[in-house]
C-alpha positions in Angstrom: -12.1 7.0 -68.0 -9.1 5.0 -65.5 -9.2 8.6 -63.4 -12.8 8.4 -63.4 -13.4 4.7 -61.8 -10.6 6.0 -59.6 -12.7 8.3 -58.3 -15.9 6.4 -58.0 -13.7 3.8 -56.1 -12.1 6.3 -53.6 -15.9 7.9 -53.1 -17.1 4.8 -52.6 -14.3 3.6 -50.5 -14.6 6.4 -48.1 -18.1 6.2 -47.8 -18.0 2.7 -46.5 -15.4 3.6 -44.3 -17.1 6.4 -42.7 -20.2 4.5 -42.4 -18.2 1.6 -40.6 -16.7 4.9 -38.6 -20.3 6.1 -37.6 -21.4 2.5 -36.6 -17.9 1.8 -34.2 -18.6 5.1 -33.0 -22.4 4.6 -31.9 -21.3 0.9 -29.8 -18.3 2.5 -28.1 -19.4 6.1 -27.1 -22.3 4.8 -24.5 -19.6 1.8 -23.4 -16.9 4.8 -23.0 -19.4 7.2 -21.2 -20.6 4.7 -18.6 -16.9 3.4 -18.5 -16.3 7.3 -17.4 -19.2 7.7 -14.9 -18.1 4.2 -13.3 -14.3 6.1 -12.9 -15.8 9.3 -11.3 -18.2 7.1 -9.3 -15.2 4.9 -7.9 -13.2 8.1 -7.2 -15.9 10.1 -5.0 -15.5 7.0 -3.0 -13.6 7.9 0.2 -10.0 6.2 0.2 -6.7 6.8 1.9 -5.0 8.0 -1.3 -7.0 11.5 -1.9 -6.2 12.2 1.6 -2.5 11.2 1.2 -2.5 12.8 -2.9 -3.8 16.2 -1.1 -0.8 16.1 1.5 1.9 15.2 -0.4 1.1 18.4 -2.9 0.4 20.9 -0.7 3.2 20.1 2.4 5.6 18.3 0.3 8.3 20.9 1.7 7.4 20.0 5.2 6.8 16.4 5.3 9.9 15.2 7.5 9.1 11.1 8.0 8.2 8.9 5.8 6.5 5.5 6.4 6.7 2.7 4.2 5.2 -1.3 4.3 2.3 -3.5 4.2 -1.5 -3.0 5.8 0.5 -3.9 8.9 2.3 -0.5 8.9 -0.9 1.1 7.1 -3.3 0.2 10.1 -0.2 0.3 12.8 1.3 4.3 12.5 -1.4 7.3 12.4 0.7 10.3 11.7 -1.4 12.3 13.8 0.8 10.9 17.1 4.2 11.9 15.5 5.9 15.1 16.3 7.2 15.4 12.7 4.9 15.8 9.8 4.4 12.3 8.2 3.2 10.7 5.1 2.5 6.6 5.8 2.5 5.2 2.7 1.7 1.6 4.1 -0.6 -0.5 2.0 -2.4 -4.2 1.9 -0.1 -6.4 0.1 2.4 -3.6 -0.9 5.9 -5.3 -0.9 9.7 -3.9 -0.8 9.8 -3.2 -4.5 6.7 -1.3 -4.2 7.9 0.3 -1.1 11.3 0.8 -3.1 10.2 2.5 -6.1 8.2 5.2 -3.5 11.3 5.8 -1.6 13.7 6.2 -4.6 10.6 8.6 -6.7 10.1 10.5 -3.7 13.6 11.6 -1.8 14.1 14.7 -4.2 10.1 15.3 -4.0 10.7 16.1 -0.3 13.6 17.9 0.4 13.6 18.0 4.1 13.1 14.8 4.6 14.5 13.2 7.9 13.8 9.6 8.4 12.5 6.4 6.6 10.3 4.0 8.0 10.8 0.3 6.6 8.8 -3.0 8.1 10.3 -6.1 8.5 7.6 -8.4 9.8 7.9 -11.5 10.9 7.3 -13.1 6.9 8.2 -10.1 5.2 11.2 -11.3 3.7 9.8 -14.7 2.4 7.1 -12.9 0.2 7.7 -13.2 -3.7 7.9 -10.0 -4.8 5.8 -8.9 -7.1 5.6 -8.0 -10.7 6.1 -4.9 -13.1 2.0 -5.5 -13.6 0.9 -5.2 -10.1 -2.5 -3.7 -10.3 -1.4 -1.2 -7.3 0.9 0.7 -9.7 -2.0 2.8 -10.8 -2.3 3.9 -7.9 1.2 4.6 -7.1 1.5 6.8 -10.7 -2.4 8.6 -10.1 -2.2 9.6 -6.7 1.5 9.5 -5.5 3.2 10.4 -9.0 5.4 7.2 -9.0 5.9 5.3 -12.2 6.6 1.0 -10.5 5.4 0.1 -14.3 9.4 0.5 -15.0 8.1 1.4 -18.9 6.8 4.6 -20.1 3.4 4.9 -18.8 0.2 5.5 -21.1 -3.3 7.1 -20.1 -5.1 3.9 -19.0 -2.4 3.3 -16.2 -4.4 5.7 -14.4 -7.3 4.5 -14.6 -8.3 3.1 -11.5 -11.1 1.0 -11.9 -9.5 -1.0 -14.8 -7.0 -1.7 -12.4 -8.6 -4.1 -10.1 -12.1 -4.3 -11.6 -13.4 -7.0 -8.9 -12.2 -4.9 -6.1 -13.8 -2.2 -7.1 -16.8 -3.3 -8.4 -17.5 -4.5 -4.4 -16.4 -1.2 -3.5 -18.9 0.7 -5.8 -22.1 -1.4 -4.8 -21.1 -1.5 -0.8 -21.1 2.4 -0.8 -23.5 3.3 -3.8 -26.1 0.3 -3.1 -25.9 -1.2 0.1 -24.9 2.3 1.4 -22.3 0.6 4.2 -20.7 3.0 6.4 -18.2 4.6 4.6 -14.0 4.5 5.9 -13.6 7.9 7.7 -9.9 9.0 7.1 -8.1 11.9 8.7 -6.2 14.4 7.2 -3.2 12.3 6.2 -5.3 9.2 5.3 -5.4 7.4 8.0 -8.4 5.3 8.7 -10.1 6.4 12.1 -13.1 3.8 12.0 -11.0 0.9 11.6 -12.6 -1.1 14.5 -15.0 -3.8 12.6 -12.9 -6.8 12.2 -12.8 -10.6 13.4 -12.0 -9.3 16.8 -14.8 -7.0 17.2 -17.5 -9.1 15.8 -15.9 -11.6 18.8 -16.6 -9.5 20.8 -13.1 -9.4 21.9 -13.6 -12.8 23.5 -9.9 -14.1 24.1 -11.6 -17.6 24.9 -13.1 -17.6 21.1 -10.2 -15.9 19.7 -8.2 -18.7 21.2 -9.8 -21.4 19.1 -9.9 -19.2 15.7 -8.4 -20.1 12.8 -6.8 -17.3 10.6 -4.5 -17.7 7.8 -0.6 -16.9 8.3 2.3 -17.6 6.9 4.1 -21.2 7.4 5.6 -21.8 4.0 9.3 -21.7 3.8 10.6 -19.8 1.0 14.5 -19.9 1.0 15.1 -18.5 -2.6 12.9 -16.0 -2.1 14.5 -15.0 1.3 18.1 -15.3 -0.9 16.6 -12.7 -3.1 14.6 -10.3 -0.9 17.3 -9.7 1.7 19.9 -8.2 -0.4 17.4 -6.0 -2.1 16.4 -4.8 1.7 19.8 -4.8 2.6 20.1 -1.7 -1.1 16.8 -0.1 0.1 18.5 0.6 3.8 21.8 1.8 1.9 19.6 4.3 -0.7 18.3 6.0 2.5 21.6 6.2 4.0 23.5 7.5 1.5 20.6 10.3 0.9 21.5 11.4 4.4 17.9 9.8 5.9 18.0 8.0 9.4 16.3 4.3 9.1 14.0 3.0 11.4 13.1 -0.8 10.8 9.5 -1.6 12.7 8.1 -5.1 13.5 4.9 -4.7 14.4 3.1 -6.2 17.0 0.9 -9.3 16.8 -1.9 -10.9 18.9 -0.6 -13.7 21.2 -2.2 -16.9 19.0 0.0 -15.3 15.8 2.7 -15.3 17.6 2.5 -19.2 18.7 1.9 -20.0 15.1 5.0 -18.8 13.8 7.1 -21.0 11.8 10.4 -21.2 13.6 12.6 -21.1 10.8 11.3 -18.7 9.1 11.2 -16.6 12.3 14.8 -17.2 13.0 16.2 -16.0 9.4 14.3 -12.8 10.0 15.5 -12.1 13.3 19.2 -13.4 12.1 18.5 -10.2 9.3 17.6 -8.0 12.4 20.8 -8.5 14.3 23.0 -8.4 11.3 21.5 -5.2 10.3 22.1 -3.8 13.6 26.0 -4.6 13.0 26.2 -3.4 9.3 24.2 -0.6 9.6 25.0 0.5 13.0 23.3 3.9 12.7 19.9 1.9 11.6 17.4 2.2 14.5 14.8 -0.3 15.6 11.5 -0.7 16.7 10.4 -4.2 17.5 7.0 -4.4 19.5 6.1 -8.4 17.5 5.6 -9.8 21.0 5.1 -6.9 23.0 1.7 -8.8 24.9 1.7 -6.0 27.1 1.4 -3.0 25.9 -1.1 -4.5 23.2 -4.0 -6.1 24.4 -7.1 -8.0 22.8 -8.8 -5.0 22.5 -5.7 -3.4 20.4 -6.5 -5.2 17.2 -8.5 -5.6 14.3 -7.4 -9.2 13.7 -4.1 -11.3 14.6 -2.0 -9.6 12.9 -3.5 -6.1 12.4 -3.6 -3.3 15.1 -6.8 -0.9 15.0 -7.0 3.1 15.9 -6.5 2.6 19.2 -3.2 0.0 19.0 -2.1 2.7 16.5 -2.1 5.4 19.0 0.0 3.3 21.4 2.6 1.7 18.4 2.7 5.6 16.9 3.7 7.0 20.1 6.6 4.4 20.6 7.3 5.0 17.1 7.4 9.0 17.9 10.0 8.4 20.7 12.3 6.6 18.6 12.2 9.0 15.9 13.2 11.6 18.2 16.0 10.3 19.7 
């Protein structure tokens, strides 16, 4: 009789399980199957990384530079002006660890590698680093195969939506409803159409752009700066002792970013620049920040951003120095 109401209790048991089974199953399957179509939709939409996932895994025994930084370096070096095949891994608010973990996942990926390209703009080293949760790190592990989590890494990390849902939720309706003009990219993701900007839409008025106001960096930062420069200072000795030559870029800036500089911040950077040049004698430079003459108005996307065409000019400088 006990073995019976067992039973009776396990059957009925089960059956409210499995009807509690069928009723999670019937709210999450449509939510998971849009969720799914919202992921494919995202990644049909044209971005630098497919362009730069497709080099990296068909030339990865050919790529000889490789470019690291922030949208500075992203918008500044096009690949297609080098000599020597490239990858630019530059990227909007991508900082030195980011820049670090590429470097350190990627020197055995490409074994002829040749040189290194690190920035060191005018603020770079007064930026707080950022986390082990940066929402970039998806796309670091999806599209380059690098892991900046610094844990084991679990299916959803590659999701890319879920990474930066806001971001991409204004991506999906600019290109799927308002049907904006889509980014054109060459072959090794470099953006060709990068034109529209605060300076175009000025007209490239240097009277107007004289009176704008655009954001910049003032804010001193001096544990931050006591922090980031010895970690630059491991990142240039990584590369070195891998047998890679170092090139350090400052990119070039319009002539009103330049007179809103903070001097103190300014002066620690360049201090870092010369005392790189005696520790690290080998370490070449590239330093076009003030260059007002070879960059004009008519160079840039905004202040501190160069567009296809400054890109041509800063890549060709940037091919020279490679070379020599």
């Amino acid at each position: 009789m006990q073995d019976q109401k067992s039973n009776l209790f396990t059957s009925s048991f089960n059956k409210d399980q499995w009807s509690l089974l069928k009723q999670i199953a019937v709210f999450f399957t449509p939510v998971i199957i849009c969720y799914a179509l919202l992921e494919i939709s995202v990644l049909n939409i044209p971005m630098s990384y497919d362009k730069i996932y497709m080099k990296i895994n068909t030339q990865e025994n050919d790529i000889k530079v490789m470019v690291l930084g922030s949208s500075q370096m992203q918008a500044a070096v096009n690949p297609e002006f080098l000599d020597k095949l490239a990858i630019n891994y530059g990227s909007t608010s991508q900082h030195h660890t980011e820049d670090n973990h590429i470097m350190e996942q990627s020197l055995d990926r490409f074994p002829n590698l040749e040189t290194i390209v690190f920035e060191l703009s005018y603020a770079h080293l007064e930026l707080q680093h950022h986390g082990k949760n940066f929402w970039k790190n998806s796309i670091y592990l999806k599209y380059y195969g690098v892991n900046a989590f610094e844990r084991r890494t679990y299916f959803k990390d590659r999701l890319i939506f879920l990474s930066s849902p806001s971001l991409y939720s204004g991506n999906f309706i600019d290109y799927y409803i308002k049907k904006k003009p889509p980014e054109e990219f060459n072959e090794f993701g470099y953006r060709t159409n990068n034109f529209d900007g605060a300076f175009s839409r000025a007209n490239y008025d240097e009277d107007f752009l004289e009176k704008r106001k655009f954001f910049i960096r003032t804010t001193e930062n001096i544990d931050v700066f006591a922090n980031n420069t010895p970690f630059f200072y491991s990142m240039i000795r990584t590369a070195l002792a891998n047998d890679k030559k170092v090139v350090i870029g400052s990119l070039p800036t319009y002539k009103t970013y330049l007179k809103e500089r903070n001097p103190n911040i300014l002066r620690r950077r360049d201090s870092i620049l010369n005392d790189i040049q005696i520790k690290f004698p080998e370490v070449k430079f590239l330093n076009m920040e003030s260059d007002s003459i070879t960059f004009g108005v008519k160079d840039y996307i905004n202040e501190n951003h160069l567009n296809a065409r400054g890109a041509e000019k800063f890549t060709k400088q940037l091919n020279e120095v490679i070379n020599n």
